[in-house]
N, CA, C and O atoms as CSV, one atom per row, in Angstrom:
chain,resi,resn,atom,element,x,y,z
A,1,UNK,N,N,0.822,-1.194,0.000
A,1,UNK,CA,C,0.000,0.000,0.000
A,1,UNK,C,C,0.860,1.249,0.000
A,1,UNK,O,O,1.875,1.341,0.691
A,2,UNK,N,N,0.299,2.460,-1.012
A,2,UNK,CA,C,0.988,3.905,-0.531
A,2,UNK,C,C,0.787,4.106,0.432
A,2,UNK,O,O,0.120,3.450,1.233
A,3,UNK,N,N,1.664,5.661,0.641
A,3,UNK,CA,C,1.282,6.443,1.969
A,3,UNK,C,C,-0.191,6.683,1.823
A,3,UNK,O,O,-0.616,6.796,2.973
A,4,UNK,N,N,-1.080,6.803,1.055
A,4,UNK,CA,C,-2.445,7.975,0.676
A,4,UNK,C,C,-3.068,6.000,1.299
A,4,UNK,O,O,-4.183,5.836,0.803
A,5,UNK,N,N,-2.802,5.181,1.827
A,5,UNK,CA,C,-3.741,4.202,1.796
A,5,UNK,C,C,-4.057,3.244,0.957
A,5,UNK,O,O,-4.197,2.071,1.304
A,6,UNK,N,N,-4.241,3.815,-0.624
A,6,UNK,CA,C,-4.721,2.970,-1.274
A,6,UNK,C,C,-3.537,2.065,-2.061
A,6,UNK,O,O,-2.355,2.228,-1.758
A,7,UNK,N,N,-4.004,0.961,-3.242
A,7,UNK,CA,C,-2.626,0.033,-2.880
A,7,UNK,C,C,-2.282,0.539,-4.131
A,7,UNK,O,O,-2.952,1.082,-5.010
A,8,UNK,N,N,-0.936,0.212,-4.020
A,8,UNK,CA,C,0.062,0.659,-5.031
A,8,UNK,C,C,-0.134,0.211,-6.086
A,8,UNK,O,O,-0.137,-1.018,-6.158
A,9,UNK,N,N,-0.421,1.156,-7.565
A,9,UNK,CA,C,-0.987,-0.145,-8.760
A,9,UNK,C,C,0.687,-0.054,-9.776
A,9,UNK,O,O,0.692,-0.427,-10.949
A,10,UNK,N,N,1.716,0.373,-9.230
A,10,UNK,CA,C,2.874,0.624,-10.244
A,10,UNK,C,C,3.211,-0.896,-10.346
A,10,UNK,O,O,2.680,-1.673,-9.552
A,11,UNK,N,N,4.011,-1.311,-11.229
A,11,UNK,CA,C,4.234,-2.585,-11.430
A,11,UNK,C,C,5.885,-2.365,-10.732
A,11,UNK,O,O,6.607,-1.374,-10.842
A,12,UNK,N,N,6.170,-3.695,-9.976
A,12,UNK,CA,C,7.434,-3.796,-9.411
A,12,UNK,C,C,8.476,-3.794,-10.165
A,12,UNK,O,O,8.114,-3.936,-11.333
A,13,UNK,N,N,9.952,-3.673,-10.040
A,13,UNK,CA,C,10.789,-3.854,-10.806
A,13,UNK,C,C,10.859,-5.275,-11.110
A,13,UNK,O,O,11.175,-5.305,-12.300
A,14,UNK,N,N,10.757,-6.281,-10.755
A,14,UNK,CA,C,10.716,-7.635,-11.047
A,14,UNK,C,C,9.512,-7.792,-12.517
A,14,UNK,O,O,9.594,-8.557,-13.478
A,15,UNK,N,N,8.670,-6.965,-12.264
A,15,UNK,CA,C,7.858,-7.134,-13.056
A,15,UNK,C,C,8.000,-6.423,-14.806
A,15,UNK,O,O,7.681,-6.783,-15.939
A,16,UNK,N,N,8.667,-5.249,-14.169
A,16,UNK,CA,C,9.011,-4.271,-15.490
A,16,UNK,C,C,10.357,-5.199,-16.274
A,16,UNK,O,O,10.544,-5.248,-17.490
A,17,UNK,N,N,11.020,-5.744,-15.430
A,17,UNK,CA,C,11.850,-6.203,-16.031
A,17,UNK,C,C,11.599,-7.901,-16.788
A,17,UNK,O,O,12.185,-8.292,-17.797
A,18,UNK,N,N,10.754,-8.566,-16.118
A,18,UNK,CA,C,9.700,-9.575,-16.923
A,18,UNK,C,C,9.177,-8.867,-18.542
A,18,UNK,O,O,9.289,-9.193,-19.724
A,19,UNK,N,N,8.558,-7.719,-17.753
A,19,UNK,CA,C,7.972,-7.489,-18.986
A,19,UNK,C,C,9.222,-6.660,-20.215
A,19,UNK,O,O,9.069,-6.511,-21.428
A,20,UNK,N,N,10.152,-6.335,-19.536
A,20,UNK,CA,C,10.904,-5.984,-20.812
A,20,UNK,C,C,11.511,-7.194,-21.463
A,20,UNK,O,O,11.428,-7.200,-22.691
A,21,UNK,N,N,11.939,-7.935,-21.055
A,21,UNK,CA,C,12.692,-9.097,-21.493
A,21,UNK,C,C,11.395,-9.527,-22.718
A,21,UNK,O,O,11.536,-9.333,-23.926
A,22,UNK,N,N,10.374,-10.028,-22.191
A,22,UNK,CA,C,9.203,-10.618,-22.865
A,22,UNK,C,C,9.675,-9.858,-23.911
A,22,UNK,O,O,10.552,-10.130,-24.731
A,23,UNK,N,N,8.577,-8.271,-23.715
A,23,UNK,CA,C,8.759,-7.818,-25.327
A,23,UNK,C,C,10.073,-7.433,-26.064
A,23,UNK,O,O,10.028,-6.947,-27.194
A,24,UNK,N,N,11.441,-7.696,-25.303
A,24,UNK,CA,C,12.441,-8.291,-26.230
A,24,UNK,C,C,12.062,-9.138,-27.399
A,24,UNK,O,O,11.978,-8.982,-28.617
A,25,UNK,N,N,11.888,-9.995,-26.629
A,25,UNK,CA,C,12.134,-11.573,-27.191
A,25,UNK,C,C,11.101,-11.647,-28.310
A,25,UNK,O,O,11.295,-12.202,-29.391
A,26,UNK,N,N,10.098,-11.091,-27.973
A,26,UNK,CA,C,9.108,-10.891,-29.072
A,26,UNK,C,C,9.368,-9.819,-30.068
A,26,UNK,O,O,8.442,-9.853,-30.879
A,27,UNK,N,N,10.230,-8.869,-30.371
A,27,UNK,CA,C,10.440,-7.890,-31.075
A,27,UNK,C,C,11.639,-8.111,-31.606
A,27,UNK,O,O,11.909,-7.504,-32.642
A,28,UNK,N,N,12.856,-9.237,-30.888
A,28,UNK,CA,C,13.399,-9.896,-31.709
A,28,UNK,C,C,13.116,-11.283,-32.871
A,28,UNK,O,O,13.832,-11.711,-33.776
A,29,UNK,N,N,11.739,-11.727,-32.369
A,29,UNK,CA,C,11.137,-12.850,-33.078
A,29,UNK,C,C,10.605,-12.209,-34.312
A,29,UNK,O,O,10.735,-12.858,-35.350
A,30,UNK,N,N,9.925,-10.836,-34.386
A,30,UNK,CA,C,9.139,-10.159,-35.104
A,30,UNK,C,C,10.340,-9.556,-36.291
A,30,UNK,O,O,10.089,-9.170,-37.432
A,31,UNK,N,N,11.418,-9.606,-35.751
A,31,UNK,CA,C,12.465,-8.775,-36.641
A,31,UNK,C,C,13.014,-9.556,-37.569
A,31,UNK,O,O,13.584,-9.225,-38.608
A,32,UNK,N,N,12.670,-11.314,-36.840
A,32,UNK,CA,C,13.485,-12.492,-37.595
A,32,UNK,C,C,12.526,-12.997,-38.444
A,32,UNK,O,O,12.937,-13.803,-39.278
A,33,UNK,N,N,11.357,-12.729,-38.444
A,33,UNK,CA,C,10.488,-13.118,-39.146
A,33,UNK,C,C,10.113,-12.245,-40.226
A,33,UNK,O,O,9.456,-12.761,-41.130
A,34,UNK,N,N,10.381,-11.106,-40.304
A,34,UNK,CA,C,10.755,-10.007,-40.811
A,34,UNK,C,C,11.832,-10.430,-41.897
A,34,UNK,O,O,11.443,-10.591,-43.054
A,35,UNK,N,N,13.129,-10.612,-41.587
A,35,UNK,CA,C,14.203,-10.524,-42.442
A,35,UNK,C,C,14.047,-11.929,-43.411
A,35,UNK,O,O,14.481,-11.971,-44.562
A,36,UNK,N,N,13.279,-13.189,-42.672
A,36,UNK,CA,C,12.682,-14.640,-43.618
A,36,UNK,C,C,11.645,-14.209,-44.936
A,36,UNK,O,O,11.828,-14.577,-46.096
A,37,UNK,N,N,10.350,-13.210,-44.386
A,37,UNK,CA,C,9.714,-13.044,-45.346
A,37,UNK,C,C,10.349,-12.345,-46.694
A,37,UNK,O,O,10.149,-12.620,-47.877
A,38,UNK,N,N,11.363,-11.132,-45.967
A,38,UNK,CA,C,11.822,-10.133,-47.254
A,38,UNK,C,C,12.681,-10.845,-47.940
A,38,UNK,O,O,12.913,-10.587,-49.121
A,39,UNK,N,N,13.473,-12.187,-47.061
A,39,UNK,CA,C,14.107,-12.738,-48.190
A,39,UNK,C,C,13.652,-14.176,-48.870
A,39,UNK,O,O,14.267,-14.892,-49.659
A,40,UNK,N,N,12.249,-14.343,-48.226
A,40,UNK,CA,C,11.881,-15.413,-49.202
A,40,UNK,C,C,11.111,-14.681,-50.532
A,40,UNK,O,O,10.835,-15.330,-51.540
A,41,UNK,N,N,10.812,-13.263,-50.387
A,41,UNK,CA,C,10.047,-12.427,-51.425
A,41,UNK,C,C,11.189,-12.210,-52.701
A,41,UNK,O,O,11.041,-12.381,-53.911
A,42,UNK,N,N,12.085,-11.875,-52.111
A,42,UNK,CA,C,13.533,-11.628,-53.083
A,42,UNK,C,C,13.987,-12.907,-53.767
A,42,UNK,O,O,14.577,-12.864,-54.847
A,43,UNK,N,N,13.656,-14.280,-53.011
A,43,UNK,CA,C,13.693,-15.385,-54.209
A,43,UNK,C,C,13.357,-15.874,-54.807
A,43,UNK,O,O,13.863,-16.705,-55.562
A,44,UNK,N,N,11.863,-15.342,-54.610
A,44,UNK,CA,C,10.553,-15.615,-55.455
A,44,UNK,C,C,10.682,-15.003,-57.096
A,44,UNK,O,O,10.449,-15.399,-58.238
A,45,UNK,N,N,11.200,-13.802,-56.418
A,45,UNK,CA,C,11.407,-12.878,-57.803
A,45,UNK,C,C,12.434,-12.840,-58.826
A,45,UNK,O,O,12.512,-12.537,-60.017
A,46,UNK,N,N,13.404,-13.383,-57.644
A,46,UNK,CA,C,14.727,-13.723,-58.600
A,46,UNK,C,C,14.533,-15.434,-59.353
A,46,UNK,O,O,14.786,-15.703,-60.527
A,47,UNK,N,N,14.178,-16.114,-58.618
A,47,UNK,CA,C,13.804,-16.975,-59.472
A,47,UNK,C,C,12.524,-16.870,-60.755
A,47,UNK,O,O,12.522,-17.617,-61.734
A,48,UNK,N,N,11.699,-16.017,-60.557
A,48,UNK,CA,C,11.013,-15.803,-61.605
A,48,UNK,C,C,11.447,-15.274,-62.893
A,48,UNK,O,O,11.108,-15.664,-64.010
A,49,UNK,N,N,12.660,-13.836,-62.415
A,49,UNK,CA,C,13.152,-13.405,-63.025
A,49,UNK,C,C,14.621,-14.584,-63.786
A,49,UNK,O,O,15.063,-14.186,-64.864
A,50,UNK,N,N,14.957,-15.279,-63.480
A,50,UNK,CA,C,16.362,-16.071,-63.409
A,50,UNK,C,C,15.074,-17.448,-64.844
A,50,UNK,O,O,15.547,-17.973,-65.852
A,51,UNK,N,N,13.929,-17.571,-64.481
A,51,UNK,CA,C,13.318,-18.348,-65.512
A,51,UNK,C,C,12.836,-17.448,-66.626
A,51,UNK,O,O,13.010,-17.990,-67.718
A,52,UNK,N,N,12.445,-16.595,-66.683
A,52,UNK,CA,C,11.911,-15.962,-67.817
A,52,UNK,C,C,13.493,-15.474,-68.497
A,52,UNK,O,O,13.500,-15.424,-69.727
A,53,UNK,N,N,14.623,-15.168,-67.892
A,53,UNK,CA,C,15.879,-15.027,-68.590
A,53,UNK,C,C,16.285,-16.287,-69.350
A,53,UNK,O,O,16.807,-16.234,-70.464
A,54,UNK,N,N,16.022,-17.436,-68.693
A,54,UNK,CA,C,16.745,-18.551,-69.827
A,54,UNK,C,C,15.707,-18.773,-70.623
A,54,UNK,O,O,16.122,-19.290,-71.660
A,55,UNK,N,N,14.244,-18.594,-70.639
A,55,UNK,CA,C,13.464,-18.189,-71.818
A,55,UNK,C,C,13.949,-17.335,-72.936
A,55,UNK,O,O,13.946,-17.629,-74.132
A,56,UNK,N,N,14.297,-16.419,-72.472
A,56,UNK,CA,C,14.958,-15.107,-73.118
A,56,UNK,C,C,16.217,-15.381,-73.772
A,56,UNK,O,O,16.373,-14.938,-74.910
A,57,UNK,N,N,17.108,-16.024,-73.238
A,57,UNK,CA,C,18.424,-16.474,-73.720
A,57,UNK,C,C,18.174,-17.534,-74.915
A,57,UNK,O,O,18.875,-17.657,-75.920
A,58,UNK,N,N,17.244,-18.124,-74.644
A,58,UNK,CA,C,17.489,-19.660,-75.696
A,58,UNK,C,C,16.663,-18.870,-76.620
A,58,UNK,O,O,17.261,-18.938,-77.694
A,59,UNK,N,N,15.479,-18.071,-76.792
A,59,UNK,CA,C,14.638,-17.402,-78.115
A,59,UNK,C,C,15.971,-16.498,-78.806
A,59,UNK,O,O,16.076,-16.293,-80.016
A,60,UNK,N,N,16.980,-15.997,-77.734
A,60,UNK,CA,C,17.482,-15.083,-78.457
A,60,UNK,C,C,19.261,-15.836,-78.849
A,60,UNK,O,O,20.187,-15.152,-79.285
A,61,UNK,N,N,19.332,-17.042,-78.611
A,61,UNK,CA,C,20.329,-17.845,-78.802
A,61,UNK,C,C,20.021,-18.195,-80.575
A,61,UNK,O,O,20.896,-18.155,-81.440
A,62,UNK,N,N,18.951,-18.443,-80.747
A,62,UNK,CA,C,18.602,-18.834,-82.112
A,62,UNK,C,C,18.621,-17.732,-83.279
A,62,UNK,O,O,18.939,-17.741,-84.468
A,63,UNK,N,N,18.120,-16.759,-82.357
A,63,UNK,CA,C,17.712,-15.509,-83.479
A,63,UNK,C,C,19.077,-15.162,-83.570
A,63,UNK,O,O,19.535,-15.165,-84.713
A,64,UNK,N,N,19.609,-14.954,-82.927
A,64,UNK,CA,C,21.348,-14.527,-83.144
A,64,UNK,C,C,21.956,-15.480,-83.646
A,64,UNK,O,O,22.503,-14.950,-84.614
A,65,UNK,N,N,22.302,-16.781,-83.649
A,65,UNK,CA,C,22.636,-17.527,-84.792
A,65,UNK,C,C,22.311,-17.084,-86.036
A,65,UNK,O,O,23.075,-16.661,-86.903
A,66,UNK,N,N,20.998,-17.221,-86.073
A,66,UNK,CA,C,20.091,-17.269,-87.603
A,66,UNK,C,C,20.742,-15.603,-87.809
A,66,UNK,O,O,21.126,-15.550,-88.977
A,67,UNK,N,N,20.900,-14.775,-87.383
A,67,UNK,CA,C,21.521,-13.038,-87.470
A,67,UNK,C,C,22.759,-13.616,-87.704
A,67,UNK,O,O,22.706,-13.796,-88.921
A,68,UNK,N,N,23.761,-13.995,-87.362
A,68,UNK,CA,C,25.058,-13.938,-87.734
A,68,UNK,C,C,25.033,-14.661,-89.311
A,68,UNK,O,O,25.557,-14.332,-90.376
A,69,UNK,N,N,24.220,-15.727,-88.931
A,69,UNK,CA,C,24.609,-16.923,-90.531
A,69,UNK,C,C,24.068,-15.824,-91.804
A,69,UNK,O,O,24.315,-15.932,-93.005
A,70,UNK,N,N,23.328,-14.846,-91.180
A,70,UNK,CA,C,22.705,-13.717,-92.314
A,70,UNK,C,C,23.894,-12.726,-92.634
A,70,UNK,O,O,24.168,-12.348,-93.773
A,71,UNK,N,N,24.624,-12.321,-91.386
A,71,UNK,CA,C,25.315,-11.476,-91.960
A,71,UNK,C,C,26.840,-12.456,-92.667
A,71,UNK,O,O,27.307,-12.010,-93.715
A,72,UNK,N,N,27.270,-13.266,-92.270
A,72,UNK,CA,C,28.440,-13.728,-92.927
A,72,UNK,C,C,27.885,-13.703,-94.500
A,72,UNK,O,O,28.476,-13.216,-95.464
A,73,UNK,N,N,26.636,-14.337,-94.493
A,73,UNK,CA,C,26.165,-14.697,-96.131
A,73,UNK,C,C,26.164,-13.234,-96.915
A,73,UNK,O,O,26.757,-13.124,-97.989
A,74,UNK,N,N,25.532,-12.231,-96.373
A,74,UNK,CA,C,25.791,-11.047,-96.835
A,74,UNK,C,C,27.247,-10.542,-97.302
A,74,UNK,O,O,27.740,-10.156,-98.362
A,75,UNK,N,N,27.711,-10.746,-95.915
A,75,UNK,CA,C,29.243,-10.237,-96.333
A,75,UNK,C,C,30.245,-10.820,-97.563
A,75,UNK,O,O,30.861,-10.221,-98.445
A,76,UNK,N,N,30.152,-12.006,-97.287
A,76,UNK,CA,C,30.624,-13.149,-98.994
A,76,UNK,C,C,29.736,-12.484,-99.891
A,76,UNK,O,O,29.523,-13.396,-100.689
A,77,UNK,N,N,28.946,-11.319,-100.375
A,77,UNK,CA,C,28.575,-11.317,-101.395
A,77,UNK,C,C,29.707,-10.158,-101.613
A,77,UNK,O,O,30.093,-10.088,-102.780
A,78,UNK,N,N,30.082,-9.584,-101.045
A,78,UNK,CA,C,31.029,-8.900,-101.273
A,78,UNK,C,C,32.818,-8.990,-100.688
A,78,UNK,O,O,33.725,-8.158,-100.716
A,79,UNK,N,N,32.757,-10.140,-100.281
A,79,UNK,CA,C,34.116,-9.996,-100.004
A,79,UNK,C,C,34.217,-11.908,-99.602
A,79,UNK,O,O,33.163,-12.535,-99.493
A,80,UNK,N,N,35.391,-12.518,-99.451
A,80,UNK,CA,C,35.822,-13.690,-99.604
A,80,UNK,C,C,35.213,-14.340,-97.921
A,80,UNK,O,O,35.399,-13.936,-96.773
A,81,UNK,N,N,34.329,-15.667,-98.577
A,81,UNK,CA,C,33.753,-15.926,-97.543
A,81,UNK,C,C,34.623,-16.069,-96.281
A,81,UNK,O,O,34.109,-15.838,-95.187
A,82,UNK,N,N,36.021,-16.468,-96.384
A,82,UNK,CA,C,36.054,-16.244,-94.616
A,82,UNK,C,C,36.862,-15.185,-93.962
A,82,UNK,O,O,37.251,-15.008,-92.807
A,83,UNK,N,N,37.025,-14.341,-95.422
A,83,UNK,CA,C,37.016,-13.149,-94.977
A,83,UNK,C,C,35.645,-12.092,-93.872
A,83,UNK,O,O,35.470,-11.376,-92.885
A,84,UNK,N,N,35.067,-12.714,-94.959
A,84,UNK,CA,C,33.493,-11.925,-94.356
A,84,UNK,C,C,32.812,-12.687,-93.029
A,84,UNK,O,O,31.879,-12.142,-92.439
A,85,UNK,N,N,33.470,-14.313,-92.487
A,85,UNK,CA,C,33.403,-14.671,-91.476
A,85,UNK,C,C,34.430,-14.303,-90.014
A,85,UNK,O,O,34.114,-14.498,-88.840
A,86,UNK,N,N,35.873,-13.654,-90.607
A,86,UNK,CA,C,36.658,-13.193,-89.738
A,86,UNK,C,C,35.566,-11.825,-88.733
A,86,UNK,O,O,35.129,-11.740,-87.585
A,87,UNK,N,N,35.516,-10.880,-90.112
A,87,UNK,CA,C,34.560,-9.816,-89.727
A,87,UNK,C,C,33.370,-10.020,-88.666
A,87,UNK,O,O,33.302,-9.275,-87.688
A,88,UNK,N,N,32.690,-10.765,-88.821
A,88,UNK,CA,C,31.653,-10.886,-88.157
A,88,UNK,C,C,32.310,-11.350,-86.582
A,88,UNK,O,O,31.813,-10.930,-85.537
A,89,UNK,N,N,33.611,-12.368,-86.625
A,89,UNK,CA,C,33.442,-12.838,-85.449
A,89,UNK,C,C,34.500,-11.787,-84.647
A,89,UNK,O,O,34.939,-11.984,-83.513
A,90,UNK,N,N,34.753,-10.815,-85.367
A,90,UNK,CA,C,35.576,-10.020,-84.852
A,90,UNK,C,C,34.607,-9.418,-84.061
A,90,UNK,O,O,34.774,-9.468,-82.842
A,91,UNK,N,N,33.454,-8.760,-84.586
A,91,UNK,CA,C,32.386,-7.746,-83.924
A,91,UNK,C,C,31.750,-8.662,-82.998
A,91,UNK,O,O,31.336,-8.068,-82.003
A,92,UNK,N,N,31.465,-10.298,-82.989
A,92,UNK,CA,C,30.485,-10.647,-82.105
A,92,UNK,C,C,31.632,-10.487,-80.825
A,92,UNK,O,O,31.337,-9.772,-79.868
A,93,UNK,N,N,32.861,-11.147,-80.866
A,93,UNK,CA,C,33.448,-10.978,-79.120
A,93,UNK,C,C,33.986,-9.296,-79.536
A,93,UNK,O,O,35.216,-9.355,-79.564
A,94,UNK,N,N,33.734,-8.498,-79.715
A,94,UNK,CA,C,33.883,-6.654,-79.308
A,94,UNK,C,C,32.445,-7.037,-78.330
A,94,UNK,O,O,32.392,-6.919,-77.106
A,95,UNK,N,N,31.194,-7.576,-79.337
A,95,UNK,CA,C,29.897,-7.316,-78.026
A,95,UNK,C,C,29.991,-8.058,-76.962
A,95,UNK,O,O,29.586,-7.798,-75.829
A,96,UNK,N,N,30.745,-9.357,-77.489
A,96,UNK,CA,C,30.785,-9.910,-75.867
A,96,UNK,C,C,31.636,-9.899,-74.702
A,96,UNK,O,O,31.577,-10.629,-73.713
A,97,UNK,N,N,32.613,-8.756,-75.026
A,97,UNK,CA,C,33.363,-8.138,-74.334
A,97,UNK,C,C,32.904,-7.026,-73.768
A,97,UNK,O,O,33.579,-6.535,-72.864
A,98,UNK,N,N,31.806,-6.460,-74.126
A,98,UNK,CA,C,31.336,-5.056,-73.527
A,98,UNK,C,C,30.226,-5.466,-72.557
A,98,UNK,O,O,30.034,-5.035,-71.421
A,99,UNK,N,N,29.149,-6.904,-73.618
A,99,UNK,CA,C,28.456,-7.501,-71.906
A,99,UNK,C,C,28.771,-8.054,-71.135
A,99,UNK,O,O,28.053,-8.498,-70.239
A,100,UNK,N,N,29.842,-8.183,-71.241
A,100,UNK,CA,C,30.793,-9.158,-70.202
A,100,UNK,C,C,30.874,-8.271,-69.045
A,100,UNK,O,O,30.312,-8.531,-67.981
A,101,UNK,N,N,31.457,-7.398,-69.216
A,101,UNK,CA,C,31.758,-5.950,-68.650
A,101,UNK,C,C,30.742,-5.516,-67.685
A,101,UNK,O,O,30.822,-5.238,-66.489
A,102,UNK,N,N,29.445,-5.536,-68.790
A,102,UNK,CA,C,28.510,-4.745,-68.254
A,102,UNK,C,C,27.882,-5.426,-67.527
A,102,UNK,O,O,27.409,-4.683,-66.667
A,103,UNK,N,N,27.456,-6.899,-67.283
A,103,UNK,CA,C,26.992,-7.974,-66.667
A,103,UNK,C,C,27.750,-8.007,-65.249
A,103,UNK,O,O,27.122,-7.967,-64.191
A,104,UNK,N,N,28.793,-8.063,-65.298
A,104,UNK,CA,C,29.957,-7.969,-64.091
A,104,UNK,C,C,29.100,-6.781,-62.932
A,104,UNK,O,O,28.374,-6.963,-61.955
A,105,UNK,N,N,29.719,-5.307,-63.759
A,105,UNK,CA,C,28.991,-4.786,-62.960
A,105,UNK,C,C,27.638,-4.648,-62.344
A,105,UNK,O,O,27.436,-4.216,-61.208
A,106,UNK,N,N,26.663,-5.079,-63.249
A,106,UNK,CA,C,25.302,-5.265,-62.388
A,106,UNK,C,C,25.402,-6.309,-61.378
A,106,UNK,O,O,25.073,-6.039,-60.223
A,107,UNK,N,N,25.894,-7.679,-61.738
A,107,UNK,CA,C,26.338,-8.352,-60.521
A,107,UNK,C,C,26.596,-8.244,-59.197
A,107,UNK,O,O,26.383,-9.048,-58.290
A,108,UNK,N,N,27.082,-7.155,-59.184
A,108,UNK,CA,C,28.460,-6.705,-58.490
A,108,UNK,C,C,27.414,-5.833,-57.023
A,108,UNK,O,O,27.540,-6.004,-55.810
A,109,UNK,N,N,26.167,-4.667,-57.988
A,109,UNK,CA,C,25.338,-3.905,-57.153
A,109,UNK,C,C,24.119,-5.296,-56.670
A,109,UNK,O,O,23.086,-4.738,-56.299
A,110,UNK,N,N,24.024,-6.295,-56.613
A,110,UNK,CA,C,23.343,-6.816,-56.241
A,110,UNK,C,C,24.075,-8.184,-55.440
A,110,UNK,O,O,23.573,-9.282,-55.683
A,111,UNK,N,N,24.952,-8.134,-54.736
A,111,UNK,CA,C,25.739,-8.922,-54.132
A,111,UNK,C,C,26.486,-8.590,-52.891
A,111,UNK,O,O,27.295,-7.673,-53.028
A,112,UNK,N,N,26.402,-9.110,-51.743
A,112,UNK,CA,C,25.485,-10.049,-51.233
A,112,UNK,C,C,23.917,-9.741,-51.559
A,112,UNK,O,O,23.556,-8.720,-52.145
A,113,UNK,N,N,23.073,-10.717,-51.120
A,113,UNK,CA,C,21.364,-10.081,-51.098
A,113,UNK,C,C,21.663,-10.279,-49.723
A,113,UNK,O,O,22.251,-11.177,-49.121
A,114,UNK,N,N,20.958,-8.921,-49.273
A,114,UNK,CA,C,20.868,-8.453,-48.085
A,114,UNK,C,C,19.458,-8.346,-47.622
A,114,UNK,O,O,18.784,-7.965,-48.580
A,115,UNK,N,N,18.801,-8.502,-46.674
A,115,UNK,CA,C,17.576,-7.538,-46.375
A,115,UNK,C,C,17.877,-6.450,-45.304
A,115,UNK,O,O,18.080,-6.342,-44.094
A,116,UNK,N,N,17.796,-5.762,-46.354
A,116,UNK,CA,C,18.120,-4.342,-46.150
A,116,UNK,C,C,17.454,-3.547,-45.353
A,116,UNK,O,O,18.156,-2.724,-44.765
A,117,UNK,N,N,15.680,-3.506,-45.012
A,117,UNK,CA,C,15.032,-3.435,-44.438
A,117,UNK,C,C,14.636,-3.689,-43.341
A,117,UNK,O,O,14.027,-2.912,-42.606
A,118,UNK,N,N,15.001,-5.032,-43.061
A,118,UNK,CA,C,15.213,-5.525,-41.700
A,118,UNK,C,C,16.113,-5.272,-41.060
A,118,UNK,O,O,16.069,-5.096,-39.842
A,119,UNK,N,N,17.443,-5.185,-42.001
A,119,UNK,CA,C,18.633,-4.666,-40.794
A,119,UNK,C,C,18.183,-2.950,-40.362
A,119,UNK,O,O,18.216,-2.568,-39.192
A,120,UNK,N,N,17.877,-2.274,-41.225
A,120,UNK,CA,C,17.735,-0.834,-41.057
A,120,UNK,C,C,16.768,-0.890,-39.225
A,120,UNK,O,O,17.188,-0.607,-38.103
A,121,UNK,N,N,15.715,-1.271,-39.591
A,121,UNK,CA,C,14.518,-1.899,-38.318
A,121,UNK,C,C,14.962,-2.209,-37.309
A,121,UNK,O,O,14.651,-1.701,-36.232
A,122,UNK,N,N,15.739,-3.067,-37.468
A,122,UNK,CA,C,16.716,-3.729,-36.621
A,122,UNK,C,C,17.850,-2.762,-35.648
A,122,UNK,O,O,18.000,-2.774,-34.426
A,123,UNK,N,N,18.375,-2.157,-36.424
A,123,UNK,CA,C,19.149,-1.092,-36.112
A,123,UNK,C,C,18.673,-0.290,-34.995
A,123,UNK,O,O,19.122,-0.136,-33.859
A,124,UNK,N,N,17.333,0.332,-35.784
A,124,UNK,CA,C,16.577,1.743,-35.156
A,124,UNK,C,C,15.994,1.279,-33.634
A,124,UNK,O,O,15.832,2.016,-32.661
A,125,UNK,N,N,15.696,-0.360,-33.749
A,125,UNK,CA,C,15.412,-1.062,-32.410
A,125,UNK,C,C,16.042,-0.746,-31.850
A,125,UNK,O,O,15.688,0.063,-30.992
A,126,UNK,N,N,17.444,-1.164,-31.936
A,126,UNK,CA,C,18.682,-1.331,-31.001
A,126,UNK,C,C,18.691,-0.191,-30.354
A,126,UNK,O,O,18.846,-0.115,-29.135
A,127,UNK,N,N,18.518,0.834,-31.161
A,127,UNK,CA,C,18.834,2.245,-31.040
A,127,UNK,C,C,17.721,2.919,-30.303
A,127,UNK,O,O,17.902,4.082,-29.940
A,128,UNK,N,N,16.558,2.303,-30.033
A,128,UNK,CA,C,15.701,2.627,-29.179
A,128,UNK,C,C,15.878,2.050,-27.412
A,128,UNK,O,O,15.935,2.518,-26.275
A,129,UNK,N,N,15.911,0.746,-28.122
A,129,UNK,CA,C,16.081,0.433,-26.416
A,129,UNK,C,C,17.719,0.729,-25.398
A,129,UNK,O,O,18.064,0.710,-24.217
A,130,UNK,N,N,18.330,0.985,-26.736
A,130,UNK,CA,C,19.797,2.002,-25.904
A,130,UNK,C,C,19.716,2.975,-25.214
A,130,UNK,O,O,20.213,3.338,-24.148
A,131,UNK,N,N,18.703,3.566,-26.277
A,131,UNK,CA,C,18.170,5.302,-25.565
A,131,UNK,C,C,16.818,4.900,-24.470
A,131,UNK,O,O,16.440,6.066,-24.575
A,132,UNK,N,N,15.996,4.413,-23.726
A,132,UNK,CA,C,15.566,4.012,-23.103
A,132,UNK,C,C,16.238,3.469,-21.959
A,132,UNK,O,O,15.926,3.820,-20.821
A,133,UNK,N,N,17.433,2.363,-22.269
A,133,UNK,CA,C,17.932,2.091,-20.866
A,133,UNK,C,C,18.664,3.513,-20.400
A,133,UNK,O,O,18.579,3.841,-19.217
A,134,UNK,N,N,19.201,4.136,-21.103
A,134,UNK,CA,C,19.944,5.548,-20.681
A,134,UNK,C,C,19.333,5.841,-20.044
A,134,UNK,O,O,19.966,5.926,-18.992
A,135,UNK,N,N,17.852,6.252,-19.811
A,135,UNK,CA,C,17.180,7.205,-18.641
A,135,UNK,C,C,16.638,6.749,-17.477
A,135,UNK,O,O,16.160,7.543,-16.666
């Protein structure tokens, strides 16, 4: 009981500290469940994306064959067929030296996969209950 008589309704330190631990543990469960969903969403997509690319690769594996066998034939109309086959394969590795390049670097901004979101969350937590025990 207070001094005024009536009974004390503050919760004890035994109790505040029950209850902080609890909603720890639960706000670390919430954070981990958190960082599972964002990265089972990110493999959903990358695998969607990673299948519609080898779609993409094999339609465009053919058409670029059938494009090169067009231009060598072109080029023998004017110049000695493997002359006009040097040419061509000169220009196809110039392009596949520049996507090589350019493939690298996109790689590169997407590596590790992170969830980025959750750590940020994660962070600002930490950073809350730091500033909380301070006072």
């Amino acid at each position: 009981m207070s001094s005024t008589g009536r009974p004390d309704t503050r919760p004890s330190i035994g109790e505040l500290v029950g209850s902080l631990t609890e909603k720890l543990s639960r706000l670390i469960r919430d954070e981990i469940s958190l960082a599972k969903a964002e990265m089972a969403q990110k493999a959903k997509h990358a695998g969607v994306g990673a299948g519609l690319l080898a779609g993409a690769a094999l339609l465009g594996f053919f058409a670029l064959a059938t494009l090169i066998a067009t231009a060598v034939l072109g080029l023998a109309e004017v110049l000695a067929p493997w002359l006009a086959a040097l040419i061509v394969t000169l220009v196809l590795l110039t392009i596949t030296g520049i996507l090589a390049l350019v493939g690298v670097k996109a790689l590169k901004k997407g590596v590790p996969p992170v969830p980025e979101r959750a750590q940020s969350s994660l962070r600002s937590d930490v950073e809350a209950v730091k500033e909380g025990l301070q006072r």
